[in-house]
C-alpha positions as CSV (number, residue, x, y, z in Angstrom):
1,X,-10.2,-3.9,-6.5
2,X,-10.7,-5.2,-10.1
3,X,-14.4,-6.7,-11.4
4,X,-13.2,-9.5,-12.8
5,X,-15.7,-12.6,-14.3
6,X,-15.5,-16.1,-13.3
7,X,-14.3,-16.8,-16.7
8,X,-11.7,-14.5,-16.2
9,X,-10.8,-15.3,-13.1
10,X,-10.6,-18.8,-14.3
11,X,-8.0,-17.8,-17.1
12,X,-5.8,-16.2,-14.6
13,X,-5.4,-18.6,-12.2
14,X,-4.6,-21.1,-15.3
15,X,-2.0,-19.2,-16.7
16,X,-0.6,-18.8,-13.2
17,X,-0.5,-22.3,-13.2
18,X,1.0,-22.3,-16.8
19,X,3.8,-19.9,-16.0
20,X,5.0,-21.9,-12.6
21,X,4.7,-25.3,-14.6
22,X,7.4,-23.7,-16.9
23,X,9.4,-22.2,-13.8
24,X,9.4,-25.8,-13.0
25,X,11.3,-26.8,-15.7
26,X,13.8,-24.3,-15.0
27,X,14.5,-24.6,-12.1
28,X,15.2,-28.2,-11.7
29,X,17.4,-28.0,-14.8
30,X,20.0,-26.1,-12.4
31,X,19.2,-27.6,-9.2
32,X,22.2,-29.1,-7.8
33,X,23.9,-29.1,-10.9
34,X,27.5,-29.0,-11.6
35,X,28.8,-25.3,-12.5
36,X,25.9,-23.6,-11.6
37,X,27.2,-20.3,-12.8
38,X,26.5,-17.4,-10.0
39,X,26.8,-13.4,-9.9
40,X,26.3,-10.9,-7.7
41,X,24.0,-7.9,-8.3
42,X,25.5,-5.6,-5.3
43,X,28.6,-5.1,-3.4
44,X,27.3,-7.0,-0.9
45,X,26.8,-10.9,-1.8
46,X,23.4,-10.6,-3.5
47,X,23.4,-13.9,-5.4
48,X,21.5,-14.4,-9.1
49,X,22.0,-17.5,-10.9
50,X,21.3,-18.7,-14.4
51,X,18.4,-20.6,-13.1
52,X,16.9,-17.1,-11.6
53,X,16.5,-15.4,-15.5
54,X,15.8,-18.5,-17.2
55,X,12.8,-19.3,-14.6
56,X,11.4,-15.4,-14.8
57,X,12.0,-15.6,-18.9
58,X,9.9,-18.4,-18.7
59,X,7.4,-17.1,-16.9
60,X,7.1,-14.0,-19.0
61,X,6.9,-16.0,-22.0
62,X,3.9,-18.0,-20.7
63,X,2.4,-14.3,-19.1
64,X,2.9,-12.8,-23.0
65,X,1.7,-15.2,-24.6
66,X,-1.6,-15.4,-23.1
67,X,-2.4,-12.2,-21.2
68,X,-0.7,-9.6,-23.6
69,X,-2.3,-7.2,-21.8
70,X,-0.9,-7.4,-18.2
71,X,1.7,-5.7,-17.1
72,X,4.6,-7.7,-15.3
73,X,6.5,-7.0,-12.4
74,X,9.6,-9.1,-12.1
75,X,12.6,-9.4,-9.8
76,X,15.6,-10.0,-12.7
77,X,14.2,-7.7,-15.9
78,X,12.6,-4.3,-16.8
79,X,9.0,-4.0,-15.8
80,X,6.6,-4.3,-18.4
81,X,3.3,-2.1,-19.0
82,X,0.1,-3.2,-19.5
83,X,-3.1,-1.5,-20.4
84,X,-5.7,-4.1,-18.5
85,X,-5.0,-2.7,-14.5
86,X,-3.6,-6.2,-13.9
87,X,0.0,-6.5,-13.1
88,X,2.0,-10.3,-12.6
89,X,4.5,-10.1,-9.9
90,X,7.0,-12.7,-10.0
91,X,10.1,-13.6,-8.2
92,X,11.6,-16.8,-10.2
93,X,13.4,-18.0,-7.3
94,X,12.8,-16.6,-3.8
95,X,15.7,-17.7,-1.7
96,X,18.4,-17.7,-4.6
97,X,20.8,-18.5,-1.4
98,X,18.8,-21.1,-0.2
99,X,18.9,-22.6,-4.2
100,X,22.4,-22.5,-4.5
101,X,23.4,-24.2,-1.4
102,X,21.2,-27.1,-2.5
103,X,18.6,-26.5,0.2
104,X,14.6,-27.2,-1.0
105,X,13.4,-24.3,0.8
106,X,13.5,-21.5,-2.0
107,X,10.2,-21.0,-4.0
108,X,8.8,-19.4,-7.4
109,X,6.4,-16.8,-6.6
110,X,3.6,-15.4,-9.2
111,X,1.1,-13.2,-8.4
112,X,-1.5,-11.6,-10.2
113,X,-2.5,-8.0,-9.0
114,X,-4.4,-4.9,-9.6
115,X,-3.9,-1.2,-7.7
116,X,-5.5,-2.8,-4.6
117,X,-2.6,-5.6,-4.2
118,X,-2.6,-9.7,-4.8
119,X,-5.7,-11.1,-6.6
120,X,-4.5,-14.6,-6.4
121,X,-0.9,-16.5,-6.1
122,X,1.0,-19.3,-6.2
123,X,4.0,-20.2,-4.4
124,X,5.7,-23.3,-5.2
125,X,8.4,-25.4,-4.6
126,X,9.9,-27.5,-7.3
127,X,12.4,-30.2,-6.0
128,X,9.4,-31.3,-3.3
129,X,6.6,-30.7,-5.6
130,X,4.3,-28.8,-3.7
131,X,2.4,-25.7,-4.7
132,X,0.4,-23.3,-2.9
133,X,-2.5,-21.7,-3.9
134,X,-4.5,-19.0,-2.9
135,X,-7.3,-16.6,-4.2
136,X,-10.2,-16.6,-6.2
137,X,-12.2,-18.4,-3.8
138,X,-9.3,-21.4,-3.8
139,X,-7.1,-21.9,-1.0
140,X,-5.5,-25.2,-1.7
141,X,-2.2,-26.6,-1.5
142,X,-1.1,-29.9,-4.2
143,X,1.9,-32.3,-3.9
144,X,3.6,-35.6,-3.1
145,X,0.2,-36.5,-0.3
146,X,-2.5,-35.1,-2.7
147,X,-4.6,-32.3,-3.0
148,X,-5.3,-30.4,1.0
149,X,-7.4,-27.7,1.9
150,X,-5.0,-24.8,3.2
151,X,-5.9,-23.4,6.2
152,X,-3.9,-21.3,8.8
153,X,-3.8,-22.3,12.9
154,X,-6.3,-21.0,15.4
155,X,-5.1,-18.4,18.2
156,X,-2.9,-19.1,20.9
157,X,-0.8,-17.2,23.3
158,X,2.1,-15.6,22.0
159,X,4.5,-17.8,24.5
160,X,2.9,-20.3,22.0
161,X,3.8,-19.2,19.1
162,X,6.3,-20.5,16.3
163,X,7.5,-17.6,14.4
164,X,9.9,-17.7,11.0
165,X,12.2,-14.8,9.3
166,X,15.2,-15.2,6.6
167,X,17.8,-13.6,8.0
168,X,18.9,-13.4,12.0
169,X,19.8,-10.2,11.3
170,X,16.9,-8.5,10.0
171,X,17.5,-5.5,8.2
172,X,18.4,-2.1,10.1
173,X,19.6,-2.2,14.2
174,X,15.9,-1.2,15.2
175,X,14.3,-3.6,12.8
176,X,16.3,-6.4,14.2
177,X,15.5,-5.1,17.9
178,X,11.7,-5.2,17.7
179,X,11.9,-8.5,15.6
180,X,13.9,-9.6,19.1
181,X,11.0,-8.3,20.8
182,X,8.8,-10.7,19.5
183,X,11.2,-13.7,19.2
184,X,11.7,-13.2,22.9
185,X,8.4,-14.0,23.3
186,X,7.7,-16.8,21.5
187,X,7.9,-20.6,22.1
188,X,10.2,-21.2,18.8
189,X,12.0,-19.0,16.4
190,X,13.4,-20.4,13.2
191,X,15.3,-18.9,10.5
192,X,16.3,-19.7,6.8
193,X,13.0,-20.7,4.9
194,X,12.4,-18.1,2.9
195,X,9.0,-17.7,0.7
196,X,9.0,-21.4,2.4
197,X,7.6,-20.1,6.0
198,X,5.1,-17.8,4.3
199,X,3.4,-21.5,2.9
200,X,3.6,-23.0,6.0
201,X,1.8,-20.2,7.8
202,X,-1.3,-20.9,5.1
203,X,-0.6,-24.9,6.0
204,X,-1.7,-24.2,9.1
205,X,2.1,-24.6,10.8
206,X,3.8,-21.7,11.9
207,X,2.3,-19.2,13.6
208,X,4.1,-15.8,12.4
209,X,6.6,-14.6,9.4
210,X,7.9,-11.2,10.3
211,X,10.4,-9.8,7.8
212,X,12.1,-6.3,6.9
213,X,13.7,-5.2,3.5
214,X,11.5,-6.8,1.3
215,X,10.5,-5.7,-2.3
216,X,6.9,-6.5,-3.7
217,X,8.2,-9.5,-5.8
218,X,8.8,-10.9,-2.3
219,X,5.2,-10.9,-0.5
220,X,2.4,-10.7,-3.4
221,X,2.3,-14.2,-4.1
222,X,2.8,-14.8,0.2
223,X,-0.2,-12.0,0.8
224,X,-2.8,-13.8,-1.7
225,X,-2.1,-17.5,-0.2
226,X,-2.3,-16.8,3.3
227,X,-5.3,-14.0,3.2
228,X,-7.3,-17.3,1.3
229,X,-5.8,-19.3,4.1
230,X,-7.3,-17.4,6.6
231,X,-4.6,-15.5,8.0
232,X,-3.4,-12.0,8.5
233,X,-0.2,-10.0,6.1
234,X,0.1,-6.3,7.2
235,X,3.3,-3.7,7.4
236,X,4.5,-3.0,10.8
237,X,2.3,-0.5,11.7
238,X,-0.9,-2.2,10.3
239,X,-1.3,-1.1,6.6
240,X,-1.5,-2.8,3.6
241,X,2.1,-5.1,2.8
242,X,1.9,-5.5,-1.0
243,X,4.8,-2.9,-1.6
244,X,7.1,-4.7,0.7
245,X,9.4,-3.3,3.5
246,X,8.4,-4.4,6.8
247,X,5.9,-7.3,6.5
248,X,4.5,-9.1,9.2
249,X,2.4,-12.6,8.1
250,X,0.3,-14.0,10.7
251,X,-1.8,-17.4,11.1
252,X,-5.0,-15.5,12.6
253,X,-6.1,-11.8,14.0
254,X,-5.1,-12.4,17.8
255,X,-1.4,-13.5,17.5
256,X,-1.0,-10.8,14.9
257,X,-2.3,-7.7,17.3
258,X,0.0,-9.2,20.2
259,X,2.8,-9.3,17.9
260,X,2.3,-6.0,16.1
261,X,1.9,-4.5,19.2
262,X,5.9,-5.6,20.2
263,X,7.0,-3.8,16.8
264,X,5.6,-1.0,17.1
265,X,7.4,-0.6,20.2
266,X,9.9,-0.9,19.4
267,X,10.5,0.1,15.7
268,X,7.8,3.3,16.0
């Protein structure tokens, strides 16, 4: 993990800050607009919108501007190298789907990096006006009520449990089989909320995220809010999650083994 100062520390998490205030912008310009023009980026209906580059160009912009240096990691253009060992990860609007069916559910993720994983993140939501922080000794969430201290929910049962994912389907056959293992268990499944659910878990109201498919655009921001929230963001077999694919995101250590231990399982 990097050795970073407090001053420098300091200067990340404000142009974190800086870069999601311009996403901001961005995004709302769209948001339930007239004509909001829409492509695919697969043969399958993978949705990008004009909202999607102009929030990441933004963000880059803000990222280049003050941190030359860093490298950037982005969801709609070519990566860019760095020669500091920090990387920003950014997706400019997690839950595209949810963005252009006029849902407030989708999110701009930044994260800042090094080889290790997430340093410290944001994820925010526009249109409501909360944002999410975490790392760097701050765990905080700011919108519409004030200022909170985040803070994921103690253990409980798994028959307790309220547990989140995208998509019902959830990637492969045996993915979506040991993600029924667990659902099976719980007291309430939801779906739909994208990067949303990952911010509740760090609120300290949902118990579990599990998810398969993802990239790392998708989870560093996710990873650095709810590890300073408290809680628990492994793969499916226990490992680190910053690289994506199977990701499991969990309010506290106990409902995470008892739900790891269903996946594995089932998925091997």
């Amino acid at each position: 993990m990097a050795r970073l100062s407090d001053e420098t520390k300091a200067e990340l998490a404000s142009v974190a800050e800086a870069a999601a205030d311009a996403a901001r912008l961005e995004t709302l310009r769209h948001f339930r607009a007239d004509g909001l023009t829409v492509d695919s980026k697969g043969v399958a209906f993978d949705p990008v919108t004009v909202a999607d580059r102009a929030a990441e160009e933004a963000i880059r912009r803000v990222i280049r501007a003050r941190r030359s240096e860093d490298a950037i990691l982005g969801e709609e253009f070519a990566d860019e190298s760095g020669s500091s060992g920090l990387t920003w990860v950014i997706d400019p609007i997690d839950g595209t789907r949810g963005y252009l069916s006029g849902t407030p559910t989708w999110g701009v993720l930044i994260a800042v990096s090094d080889e290790a994983g997430p340093l410290f993140g944001i994820i925010d939501q526009p249109y409501i006006g909360e944002r999410f922080l975490g790392g760097f000794g701050r765990a905080v969430c700011i919108g519409p009520q004030g200022r909170s201290r985040l803070g994921c929910r103690g253990p409980r049962p798994l028959a307790e449990a309220i547990l989140f994912t995208t998509f019902p389907e959830v990637g492969t056959a045996d993915e979506s089989a040991a993600f029924r293992s667990v659902a099976g268990e719980v007291r309430l499944t939801r779906y739909g909320m994208d990067c949303y659910a990952y911010a509740l878990v760090a609120a300290g109201q949902v118990d579990l995220v599990i998810e398969a498919g993802l990239h790392p655009y998708d989870i560093h921001a996710p990873i650095a809010v709810i590890e300073a929230a408290g809680g628990v963001v492994t793969n499916w077999t226990g490992g680190p999650a910053h690289e994506g694919g199977r990701v499991i995101a969990a309010a506290n250590r106990a409902v995470h083994a008892e739900a790891l231990a269903r996946l594995r399982d089932v998925a091997g």
